[in-house]
C-alpha positions as CSV (number, residue, x, y, z in Angstrom):
1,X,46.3,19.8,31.3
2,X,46.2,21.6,34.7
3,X,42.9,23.9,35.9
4,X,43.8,27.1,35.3
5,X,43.3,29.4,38.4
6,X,40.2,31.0,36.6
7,X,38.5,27.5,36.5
8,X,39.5,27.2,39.7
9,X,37.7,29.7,41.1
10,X,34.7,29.1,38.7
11,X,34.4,25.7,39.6
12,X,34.7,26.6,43.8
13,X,32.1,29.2,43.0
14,X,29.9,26.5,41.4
15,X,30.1,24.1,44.4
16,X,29.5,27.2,47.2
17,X,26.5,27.9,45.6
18,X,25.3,24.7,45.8
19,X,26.2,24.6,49.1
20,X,24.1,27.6,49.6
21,X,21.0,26.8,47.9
22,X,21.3,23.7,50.3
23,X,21.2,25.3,53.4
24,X,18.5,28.1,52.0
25,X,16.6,25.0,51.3
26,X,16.5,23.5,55.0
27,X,15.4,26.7,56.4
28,X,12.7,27.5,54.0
29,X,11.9,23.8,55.5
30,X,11.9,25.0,58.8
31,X,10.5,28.4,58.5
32,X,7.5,28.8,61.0
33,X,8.4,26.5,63.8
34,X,7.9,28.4,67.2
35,X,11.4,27.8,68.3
36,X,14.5,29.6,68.0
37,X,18.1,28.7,68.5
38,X,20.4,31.6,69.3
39,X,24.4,30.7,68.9
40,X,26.4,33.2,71.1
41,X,30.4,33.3,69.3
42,X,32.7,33.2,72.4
43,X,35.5,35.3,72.6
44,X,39.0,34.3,74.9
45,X,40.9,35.1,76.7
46,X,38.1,35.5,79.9
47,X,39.2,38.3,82.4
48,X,41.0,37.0,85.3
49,X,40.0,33.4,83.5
50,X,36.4,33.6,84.6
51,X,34.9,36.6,83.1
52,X,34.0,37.6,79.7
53,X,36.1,40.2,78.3
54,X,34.7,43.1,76.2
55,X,33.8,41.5,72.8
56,X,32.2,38.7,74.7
57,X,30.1,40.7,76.5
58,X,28.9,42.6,73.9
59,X,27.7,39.5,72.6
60,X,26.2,38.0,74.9
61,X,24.1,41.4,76.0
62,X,23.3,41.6,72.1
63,X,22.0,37.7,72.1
64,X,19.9,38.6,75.5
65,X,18.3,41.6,73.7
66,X,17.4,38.8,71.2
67,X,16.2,36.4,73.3
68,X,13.8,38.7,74.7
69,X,12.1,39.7,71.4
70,X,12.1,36.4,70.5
71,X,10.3,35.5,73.7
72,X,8.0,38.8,73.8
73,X,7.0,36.7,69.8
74,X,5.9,33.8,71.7
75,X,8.8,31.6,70.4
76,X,10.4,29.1,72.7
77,X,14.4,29.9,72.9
78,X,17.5,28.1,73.4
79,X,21.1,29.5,73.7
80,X,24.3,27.9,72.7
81,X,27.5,29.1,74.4
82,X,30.4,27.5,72.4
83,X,34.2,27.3,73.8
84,X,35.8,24.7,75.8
85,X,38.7,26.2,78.5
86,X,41.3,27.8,76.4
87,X,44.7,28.6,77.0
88,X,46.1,32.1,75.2
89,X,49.8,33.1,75.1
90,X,50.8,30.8,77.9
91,X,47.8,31.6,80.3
92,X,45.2,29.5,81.0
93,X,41.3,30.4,81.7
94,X,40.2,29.0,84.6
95,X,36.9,27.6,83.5
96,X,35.8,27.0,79.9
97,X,34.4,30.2,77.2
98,X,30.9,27.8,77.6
99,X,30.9,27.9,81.7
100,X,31.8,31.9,81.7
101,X,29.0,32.8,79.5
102,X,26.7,30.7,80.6
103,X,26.8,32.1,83.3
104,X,26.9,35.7,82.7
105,X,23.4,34.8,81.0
106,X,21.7,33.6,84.1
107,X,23.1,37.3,86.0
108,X,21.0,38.7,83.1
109,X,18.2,36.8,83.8
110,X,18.0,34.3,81.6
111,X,16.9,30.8,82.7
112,X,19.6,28.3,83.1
113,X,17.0,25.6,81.1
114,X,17.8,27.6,78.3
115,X,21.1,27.8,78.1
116,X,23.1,25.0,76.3
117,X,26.9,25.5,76.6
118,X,29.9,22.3,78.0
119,X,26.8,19.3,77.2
120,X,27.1,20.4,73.3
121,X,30.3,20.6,73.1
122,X,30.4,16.9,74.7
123,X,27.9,16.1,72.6
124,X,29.0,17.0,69.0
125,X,33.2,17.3,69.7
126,X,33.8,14.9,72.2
127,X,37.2,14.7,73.5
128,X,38.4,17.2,71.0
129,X,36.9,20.3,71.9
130,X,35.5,23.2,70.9
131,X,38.1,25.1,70.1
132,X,38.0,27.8,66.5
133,X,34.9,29.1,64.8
134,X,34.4,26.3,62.6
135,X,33.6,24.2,65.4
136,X,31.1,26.7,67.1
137,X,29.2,26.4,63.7
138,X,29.7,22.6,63.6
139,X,27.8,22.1,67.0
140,X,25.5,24.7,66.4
141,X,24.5,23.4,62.7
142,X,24.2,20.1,64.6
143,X,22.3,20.7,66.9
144,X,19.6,22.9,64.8
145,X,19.1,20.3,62.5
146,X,19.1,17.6,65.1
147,X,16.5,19.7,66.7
148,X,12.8,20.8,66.2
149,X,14.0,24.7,65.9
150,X,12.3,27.2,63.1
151,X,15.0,29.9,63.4
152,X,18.8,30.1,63.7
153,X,20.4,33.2,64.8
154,X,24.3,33.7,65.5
155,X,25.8,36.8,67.7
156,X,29.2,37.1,66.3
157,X,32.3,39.9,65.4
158,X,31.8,42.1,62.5
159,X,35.6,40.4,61.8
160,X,34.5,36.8,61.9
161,X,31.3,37.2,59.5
162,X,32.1,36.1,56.4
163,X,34.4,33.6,57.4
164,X,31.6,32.2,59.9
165,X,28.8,32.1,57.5
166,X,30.7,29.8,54.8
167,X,31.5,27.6,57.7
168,X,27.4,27.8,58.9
169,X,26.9,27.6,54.6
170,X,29.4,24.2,54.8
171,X,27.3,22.5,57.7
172,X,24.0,23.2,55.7
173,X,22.0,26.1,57.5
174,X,22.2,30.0,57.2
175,X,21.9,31.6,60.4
176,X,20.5,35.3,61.0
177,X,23.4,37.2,61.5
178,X,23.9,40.2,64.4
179,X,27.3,41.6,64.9
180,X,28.0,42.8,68.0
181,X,31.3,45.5,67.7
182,X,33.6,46.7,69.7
183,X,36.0,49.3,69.2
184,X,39.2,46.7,69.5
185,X,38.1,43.2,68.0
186,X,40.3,40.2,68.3
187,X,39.7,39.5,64.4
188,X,41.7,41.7,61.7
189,X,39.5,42.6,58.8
190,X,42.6,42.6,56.7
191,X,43.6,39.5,57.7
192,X,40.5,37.7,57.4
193,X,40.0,38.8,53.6
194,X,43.3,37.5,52.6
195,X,44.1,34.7,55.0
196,X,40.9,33.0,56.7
197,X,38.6,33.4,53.8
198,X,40.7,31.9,51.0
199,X,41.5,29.2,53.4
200,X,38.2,28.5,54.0
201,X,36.6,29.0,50.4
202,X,39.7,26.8,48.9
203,X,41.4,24.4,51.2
204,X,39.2,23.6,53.9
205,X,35.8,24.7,54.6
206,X,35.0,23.0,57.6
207,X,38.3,22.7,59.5
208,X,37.0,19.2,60.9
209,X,38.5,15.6,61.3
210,X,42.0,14.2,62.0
211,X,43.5,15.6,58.8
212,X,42.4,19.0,59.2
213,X,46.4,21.0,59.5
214,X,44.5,24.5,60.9
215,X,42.2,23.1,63.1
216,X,44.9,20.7,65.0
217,X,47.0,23.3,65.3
218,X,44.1,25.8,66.9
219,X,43.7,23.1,68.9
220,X,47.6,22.5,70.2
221,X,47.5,26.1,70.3
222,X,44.6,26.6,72.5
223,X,43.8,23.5,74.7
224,X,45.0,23.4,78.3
225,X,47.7,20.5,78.6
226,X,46.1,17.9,81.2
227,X,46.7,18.1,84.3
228,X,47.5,15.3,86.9
């Protein structure tokens, strides 16, 4: 006899909240180290394929304002930029969401040591990019626990929040959330309640590997066909 939808549900409540206790686990672990990792969600299409648009930019000044309290505590800091060069409605950025950020940090003052950006993305996606959300948390997730960091923060939309932290939640660690919003946001609240997050808490949490439908086409969608 078939699940009903109610078990269904009950049973992929059962396994998020194991999940959850999981990843509340590993940073009770790591609570107290004086290091922070701050994750700073990009945001294409870049103005004139170089520059961060609005809701980037928000961001990243929100994750500076971070960084410096964080410093002012004594903590040691790194910053991830995720994003690899992304093409949007037939127009491709000239350099990638990682390179644009990156260096709008180091205008602000921020010391290009600690910014981490294109050698993550390398490092944890390889030849496939970095190219949706659930990526960004992939490499990030990666790289905290690969690390020696105490604290995990992530800059994000107000739009993206949910669906990011179930992907963060999936990978093992729960991040500090700060929201950075703008007054238009890329992300649909009404879309992302009904679409993304069903998607995410029922078909596929972590939109990785070759089998992963959404995440290949995000990816045909969005990466630059090569040149030369």
């Amino acid at each position: 006899m078939a699940d009903t939808p109610e078990q269904k549900t009950t049973d992929a409540r059962t396994a998020w909240d194991e999940k959850l206790h999981q990843a509340q686990a590993l940073m009770a672990a790591r609570r107290g180290r004086p290091s922070a990792l701050i994750e700073v969600a990009a945001q294409h299409p870049l103005v004139d394929g170089v520059r961060p648009n609005e809701e980037f930019e928000a961001r990243l000044d929100r994750a500076h304002e971070l960084y410096a309290q964080l410093i002012a505590d004594g903590l040691s800091v790194e910053m991830y930029v995720p994003g690899s060069r992304h093409m949007f409605r037939g127009i491709t950025d000239k350099i990638s969401l990682s390179q644009a950020g990156s260096h709008y940090l180091i205008t602000c003052g921020i010391p290009a040591a600690h910014i981490r950006g294109e050698d993550l993305n390398h490092r944890y996606k390889g030849a496939d990019g970095c190219y949706n959300s659930a990526d960004e948390c992939f490499v990030t997730a990666s790289h905290f626990k690969d690390g020696a960091f105490g604290t995990l923060l992530a800059v994000l939309s107000p739009g993206q929040l949910h669906r990011k932290m179930l992907h963060y939640i999936q990978f093992g660690v729960l991040p500090l959330p700060y929201t950075a919003p703008t007054l238009a946001s890329f992300h649909n609240y009404v879309h992302e309640a009904f679409v993304e997050l069903p998607h995410v808490l029922f078909e596929d949490p972590d939109l990785q590997g070759p089998n992963s439908v959404k995440a290949n086409r995000l990816r045909r969608e969005r990466r630059p066909e090569p040149t030369g």
